[in-house]
N, C-alpha and C positions, 0 to 999 in steps of 0.2 A: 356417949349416947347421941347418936343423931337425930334431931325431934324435928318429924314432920311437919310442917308452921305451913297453912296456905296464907302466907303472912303478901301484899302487895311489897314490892322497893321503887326504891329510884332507878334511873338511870342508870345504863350498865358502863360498861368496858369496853374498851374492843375486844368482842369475846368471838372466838369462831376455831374451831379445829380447821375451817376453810383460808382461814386468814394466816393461819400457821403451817409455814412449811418447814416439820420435823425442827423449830428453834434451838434445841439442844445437838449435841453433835453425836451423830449414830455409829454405832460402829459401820464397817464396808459392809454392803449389799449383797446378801446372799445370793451365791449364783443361779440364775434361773432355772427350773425345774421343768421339764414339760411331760413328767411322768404324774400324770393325777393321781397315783396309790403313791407315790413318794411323796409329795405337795402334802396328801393329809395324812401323814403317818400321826399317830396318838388320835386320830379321829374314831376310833374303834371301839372308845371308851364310851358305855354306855351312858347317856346320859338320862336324867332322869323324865322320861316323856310321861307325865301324869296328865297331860292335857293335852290329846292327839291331834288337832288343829297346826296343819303347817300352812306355810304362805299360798295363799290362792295364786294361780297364774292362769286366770281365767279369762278366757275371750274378753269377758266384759268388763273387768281390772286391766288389761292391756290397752283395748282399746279408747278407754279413758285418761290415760295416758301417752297416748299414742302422737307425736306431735309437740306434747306437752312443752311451755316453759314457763321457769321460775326463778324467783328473786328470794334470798335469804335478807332477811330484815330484821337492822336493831330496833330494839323495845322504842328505842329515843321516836322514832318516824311514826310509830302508831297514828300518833293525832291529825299528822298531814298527810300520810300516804295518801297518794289518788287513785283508788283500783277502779274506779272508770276509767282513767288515761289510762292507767295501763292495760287493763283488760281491750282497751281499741288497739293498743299495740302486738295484742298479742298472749300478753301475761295469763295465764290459767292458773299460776299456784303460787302463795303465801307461804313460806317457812318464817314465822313472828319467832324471833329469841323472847321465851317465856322461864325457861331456867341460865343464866350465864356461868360462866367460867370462876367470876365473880364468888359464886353461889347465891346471888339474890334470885328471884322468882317475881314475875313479870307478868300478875296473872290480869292485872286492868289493860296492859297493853296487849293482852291473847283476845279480850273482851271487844276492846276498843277497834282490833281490825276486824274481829268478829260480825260484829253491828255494820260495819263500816262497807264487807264484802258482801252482805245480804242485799241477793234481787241479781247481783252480778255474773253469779256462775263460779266469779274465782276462788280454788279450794284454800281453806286457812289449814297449817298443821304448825302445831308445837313444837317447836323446837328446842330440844331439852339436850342440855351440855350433862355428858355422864361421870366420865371419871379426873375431871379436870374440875376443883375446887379451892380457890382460894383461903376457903373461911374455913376451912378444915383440914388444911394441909400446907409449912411451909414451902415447901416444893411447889405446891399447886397440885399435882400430881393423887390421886388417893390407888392404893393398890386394888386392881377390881376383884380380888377374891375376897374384898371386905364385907361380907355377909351382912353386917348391921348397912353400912351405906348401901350395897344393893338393895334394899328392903328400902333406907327413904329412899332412891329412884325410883323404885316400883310404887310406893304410895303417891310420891307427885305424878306418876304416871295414870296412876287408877284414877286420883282426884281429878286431873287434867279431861282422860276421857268421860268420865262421870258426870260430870258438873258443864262441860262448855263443850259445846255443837263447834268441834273440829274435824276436820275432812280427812286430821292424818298425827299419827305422832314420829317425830324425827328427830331419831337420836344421834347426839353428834360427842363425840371424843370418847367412842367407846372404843376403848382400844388400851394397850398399852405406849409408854411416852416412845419406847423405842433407843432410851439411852443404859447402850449396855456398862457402860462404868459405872453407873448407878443401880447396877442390877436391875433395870427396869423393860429389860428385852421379853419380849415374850417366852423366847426359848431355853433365859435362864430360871423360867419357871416349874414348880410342880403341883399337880401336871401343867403340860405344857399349855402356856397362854391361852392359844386359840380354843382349845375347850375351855377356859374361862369366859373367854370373851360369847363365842357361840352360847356357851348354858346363858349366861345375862341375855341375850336377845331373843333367845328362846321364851323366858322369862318375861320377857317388857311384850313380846307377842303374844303372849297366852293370855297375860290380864288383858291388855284391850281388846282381844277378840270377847273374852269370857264377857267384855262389858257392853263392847259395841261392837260387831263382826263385821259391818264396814267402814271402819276407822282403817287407813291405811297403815302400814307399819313401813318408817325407812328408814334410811341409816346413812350418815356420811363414812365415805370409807376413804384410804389413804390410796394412791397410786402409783404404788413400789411395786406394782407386779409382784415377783417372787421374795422378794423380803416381807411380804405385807404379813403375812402369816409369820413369818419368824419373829421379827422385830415386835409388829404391832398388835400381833393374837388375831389379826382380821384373816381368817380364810374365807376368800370368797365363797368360794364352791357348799360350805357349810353354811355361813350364813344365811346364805339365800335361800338355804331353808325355812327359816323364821323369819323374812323381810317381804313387803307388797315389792318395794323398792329399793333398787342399789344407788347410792350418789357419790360416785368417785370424785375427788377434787383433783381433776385433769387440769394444773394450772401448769403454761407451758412455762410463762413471765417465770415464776416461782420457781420450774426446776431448771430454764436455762434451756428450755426445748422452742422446737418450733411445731405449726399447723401436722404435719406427719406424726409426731408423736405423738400427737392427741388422738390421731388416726389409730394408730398402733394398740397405745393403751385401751384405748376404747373394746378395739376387738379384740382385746385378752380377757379383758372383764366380763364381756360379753361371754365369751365362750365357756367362762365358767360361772356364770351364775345358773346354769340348770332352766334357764327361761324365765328367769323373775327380769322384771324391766329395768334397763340399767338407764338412767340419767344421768348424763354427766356434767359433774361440777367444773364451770371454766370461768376464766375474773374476766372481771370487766374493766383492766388496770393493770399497770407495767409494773411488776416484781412488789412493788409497795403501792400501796392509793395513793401516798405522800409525791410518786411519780408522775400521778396524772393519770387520766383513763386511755383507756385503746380506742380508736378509731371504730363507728361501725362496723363499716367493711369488713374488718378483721375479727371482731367479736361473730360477726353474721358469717363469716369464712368458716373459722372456730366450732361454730354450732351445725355447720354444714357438713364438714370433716368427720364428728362425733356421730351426727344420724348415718351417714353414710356406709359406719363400720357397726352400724346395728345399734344406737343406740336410741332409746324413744322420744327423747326431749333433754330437755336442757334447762338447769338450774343457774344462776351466775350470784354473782359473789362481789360486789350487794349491791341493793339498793342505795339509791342518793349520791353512787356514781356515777355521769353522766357521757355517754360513748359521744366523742366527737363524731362528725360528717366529716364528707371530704374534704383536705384542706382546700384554701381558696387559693390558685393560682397567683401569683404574683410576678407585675409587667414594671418594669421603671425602664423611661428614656431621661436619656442626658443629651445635651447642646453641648459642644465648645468649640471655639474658635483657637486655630494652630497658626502661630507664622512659619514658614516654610518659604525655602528658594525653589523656584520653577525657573529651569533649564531652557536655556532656546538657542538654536545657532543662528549666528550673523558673523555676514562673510565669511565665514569657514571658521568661525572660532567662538567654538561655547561659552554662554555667559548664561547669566542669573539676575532674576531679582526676584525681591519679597515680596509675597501674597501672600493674603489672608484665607487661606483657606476653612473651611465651617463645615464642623462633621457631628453626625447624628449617631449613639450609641442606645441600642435596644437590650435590653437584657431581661428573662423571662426566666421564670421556673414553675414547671409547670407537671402537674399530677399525673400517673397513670396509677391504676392497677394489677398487681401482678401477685397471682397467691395469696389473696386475702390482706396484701399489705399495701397499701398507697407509697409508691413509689414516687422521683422524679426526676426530670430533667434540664440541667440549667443550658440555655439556648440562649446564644451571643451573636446579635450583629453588628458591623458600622458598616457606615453609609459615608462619604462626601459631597458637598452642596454642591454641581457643577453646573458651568454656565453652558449653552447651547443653541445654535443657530433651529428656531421650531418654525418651519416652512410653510405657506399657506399661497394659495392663490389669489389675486388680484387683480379683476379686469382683464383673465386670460394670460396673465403674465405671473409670473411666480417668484413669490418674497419672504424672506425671512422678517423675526423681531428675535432679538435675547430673551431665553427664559431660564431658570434656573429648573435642575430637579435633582432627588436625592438618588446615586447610584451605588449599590451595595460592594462594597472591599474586601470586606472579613465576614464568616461565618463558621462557628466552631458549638457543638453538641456537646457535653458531659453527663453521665448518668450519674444518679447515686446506687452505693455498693448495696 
């Protein structure tokens, strides 16, 4: 029996369906489909509409999102987040991890940004992990036709919208794992996944509208394109019937893509969501955080790429990672001093003697941008010190003194790939 507790926890996990790309190994990716009657076949199955309320796509739910960007955030950051800064930066929306992977429920830390974004503008939403539960499952995994757990989601859902002035609830790991050795593909299900998946969201939509009708409703989704729906039960085209909001986790680091695929993706999801606003999920961080974060530039390329192919705003993945600026340019000169024979003729017979010659080495590497990525180029000179007769006038008559100056020898360009 699973017993709804609005019980407070500690600190979570690294909990995120964002943070996880497919972890278990999938079977190969169903071939792409671009027949929409073949995309939802078993979509035909009546489902039970007792509560006629589908997602608004209303001028005034769009245009509030219009633009939009957002930061998914662990429970741990509640007390220090600063949605002032961020809000000067930009930021419009809060997704607080209030239910984790974990299965603890994080409901002081939903409170605490609650309070925290009051006066500011910035929307708070709950973010609630669905079918991924540690404390009830050695897998992690729970099956979603599990009718008693769908019932406690739906009640920490109701409690959630009921009790705390949220701007949105966001469900994240609703889905299937997607590993078909474990029978856990969607399509080795009956019926098939995506009407499991689709009836749950139908479900988590109808209590919060029945409770507050401008509570937003979204949903992290996976972005496998045509496998989404086999593997994961996520049909777009269906969900988006129950969701204010789509949030595909467009990470390229993670699948090994670059700035165009995020392009591409974007405008598939786009085309089948039916008009519900699609946000897309992209990191702020190279394949793992433990990498380091991505440059501005490229996160701001990233989000630029995503609106371009119709998407409204931009979520990223997560906070408390911090995107570098451009690198800083870097110049070193070196001195050194060579002995060397210099060559002269006398009487007709070449000879030599030792000097000291004294040569200046410049080496630079230095930034451009190209595509969202800071690129550069390392740039090599030398110089030799030379001596030189510098002429000047005198009382109408015209006279030298020795002066020395640096004249360049070598100069050679390298790019990086």
């Amino acid at each position: 029996m699973f017993c709804f507790s609005p019980v407070n926890a500690v600190d979570e996990t690294n909990d995120l369906d964002s943070l996880e790309l497919s972890d278990e190994v999938i079977a190969p990716p169903v071939q792409e489909n671009t027949d929409s009657s073949e995309e939802t076949k078993d979509s035909d199955v009546t489902l039970d509409k007792t509560y006629s309320v589908q997602a608004s796509n209303s001028d005034t739910l769009k245009s509030q999102y219009l633009n939009s960007k957002g930061y998914w955030v662990w429970s741990s950051y509640a007390s220090t987040i600063n949605i002032v800064s961020l809000k000067n930066q930009g930021v419009t929306d809060i997704y607080i991890l209030t239910k984790g992977s974990t299965g603890k429920l994080y409901y002081s830390a939903l409170e605490t940004v609650i309070n925290r974004a009051k006066g500011t503008g910035v929307r708070v939403h709950a973010w609630i992990v669905c079918f991924k539960d540690d404390s009830k499952s050695s897998s992690g995994w729970i099956d979603p036709k599990n009718v008693e757990y769908q019932n406690y989601l739906l009640n920490i859902i109701a409690h959630i919208t009921k009790n705390y002035n949220v701007n949105g609830i966001h469900l994240d790991y609703v889905r299937y794992s997607g590993l078909a050795s474990k029978n856990r593909a969607a399509y080795q299900q009956t019926p098939h996944g995506a009407i499991t998946i689709t009836d749950f969201v139908r479900k988590a939509f109808q209590k919060v509208k029945s409770i507050k009708s401008y509570v937003a409703v979204s949903a992290v989704l996976k972005a496998e394109i045509g496998a989404n729906r086999e593997y994961y039960g996520q049909d777009y085209g269906e969900m988006a019937k129950y969701l204010d909001l789509m949030i595909p986790m467009i990470y390229k680091s993670s699948y090994g893509k670059d700035a165009a695929w995020i392009g591409r993706t974007t405008k598939y999801i786009v085309e089948k969501s039916n008009g519900t606003p699609v946000l897309a999920g992209l990191e702020n961080y190279r394949l793992d955080p433990s990498f380091g974060p991505l440059y501005t530039l490229g996160l701001n390329y990233d989000i630029k790429i995503a609106k371009a192919n119709g998407a409204y705003g931009s979520v990223i993945f997560r906070y408390g990672i911090v995107t570098k600026p451009k690198p800083k340019d870097v110049y070193v000169t070196n001195y050194f001093t060579k002995k060397e024979k210099k060559w002269y003729r006398s009487n007709g017979i070449w000879k030599y003697k030792w000097v000291y010659n004294k040569y200046m080495e410049k080496k630079a590497k230095i930034y451009y941008a190209y595509q969202g990525q800071w690129k550069y180029k390392n740039v090599y000179r030398k110089y030799i010190k030379e001596r030189y007769k510098k002429w000047y006038r005198y009382y109408g008559r015209w006279r030298y003194k020795w002066a020395y100056r640096w004249v360049r020898i070598s100069y050679k360009v390298t790019y990086s790939s």
